[in-house]
N, C-alpha and C positions, 0 to 999 in steps of 0.2 A: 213692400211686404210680399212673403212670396205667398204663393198657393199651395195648399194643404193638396199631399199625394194619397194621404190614408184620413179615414175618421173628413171625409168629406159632407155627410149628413151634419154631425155636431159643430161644423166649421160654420156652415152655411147658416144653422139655425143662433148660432150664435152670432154671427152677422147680422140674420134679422133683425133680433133683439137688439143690438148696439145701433143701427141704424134709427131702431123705432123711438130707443132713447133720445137720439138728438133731434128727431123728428116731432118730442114731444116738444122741446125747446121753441119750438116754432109754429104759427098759424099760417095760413095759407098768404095773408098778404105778410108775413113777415120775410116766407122765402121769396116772393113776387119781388121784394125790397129790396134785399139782400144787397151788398154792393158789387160791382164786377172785381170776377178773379184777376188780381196782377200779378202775381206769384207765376215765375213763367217755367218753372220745372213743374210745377203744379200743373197748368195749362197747359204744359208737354204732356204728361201721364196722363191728365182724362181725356186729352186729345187721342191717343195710344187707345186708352181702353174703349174710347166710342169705335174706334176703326176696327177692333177686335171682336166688338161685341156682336154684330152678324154670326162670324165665323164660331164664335164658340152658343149662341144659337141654336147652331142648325147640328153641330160638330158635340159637344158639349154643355148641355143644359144647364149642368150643376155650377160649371165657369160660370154662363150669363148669369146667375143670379149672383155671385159672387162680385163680376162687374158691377152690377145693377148696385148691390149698393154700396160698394165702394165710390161709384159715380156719385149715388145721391150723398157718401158724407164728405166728398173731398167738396161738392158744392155747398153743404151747410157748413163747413170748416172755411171754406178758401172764397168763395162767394159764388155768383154766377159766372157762366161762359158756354157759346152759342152751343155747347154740349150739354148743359144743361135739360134742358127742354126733353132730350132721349132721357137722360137718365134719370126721371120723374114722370114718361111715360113708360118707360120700360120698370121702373116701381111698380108702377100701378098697372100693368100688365101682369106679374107676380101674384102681387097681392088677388088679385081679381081670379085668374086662372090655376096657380099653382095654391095658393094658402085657401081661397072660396071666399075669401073678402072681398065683396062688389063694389060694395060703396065705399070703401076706403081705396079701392084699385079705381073705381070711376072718377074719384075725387081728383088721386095723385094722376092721372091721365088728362083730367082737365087742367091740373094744374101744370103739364107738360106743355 
């Protein structure tokens, strides 16, 4: 899927939102559980997006959150994999600093 060039506020917050949906599907040990990602084009592209995710960081803010939770739903869609761990502390980096959600940003950070 590609990335929105215009109307990048509504793209993002509608991410949130879709993210927060699948997010409700699950409690904290249910994603701890989760089974490892096999799916290996899958495990190509979050591979991709962790390597990216720095550069659009520092380069691009409104990318990394865009990353962020694309990471976190190809993980609740696909399972885990060692990319994981960033993209449920880079959630909860989000949440915490950009949205002012602490304890739901402390939370998905521990859970990273």
């Amino acid at each position: 899927q590609r990335f929105p060039t215009k109307g990048r506020t509504v793209y993002i917050i509608r991410s949130l939102f879709q993210t927060k949906a699948l997010l409700r599907l699950h409690d904290d040990d249910s994603i701890s559980n989760l089974p490892l990602m096999k799916d290996t084009e899958t495990l190509a592209a979050v591979h991709l997006l962790n390597i990216l995710y720095p550069y659009t960081f520092s380069c691009k803010p409104e990318f990394s959150a865009l990353l962020t939770f694309r990471l976190v739903q190809l993980t609740l869609k696909g399972g885990l994999s060692p990319m994981s761990c960033c993209a449920f502390t880079g959630y909860g980096i989000l949440l915490a600093g950009a949205f002012g959600n602490v304890e739901e940003g402390y939370r998905f950070g521990q859970l990273g």
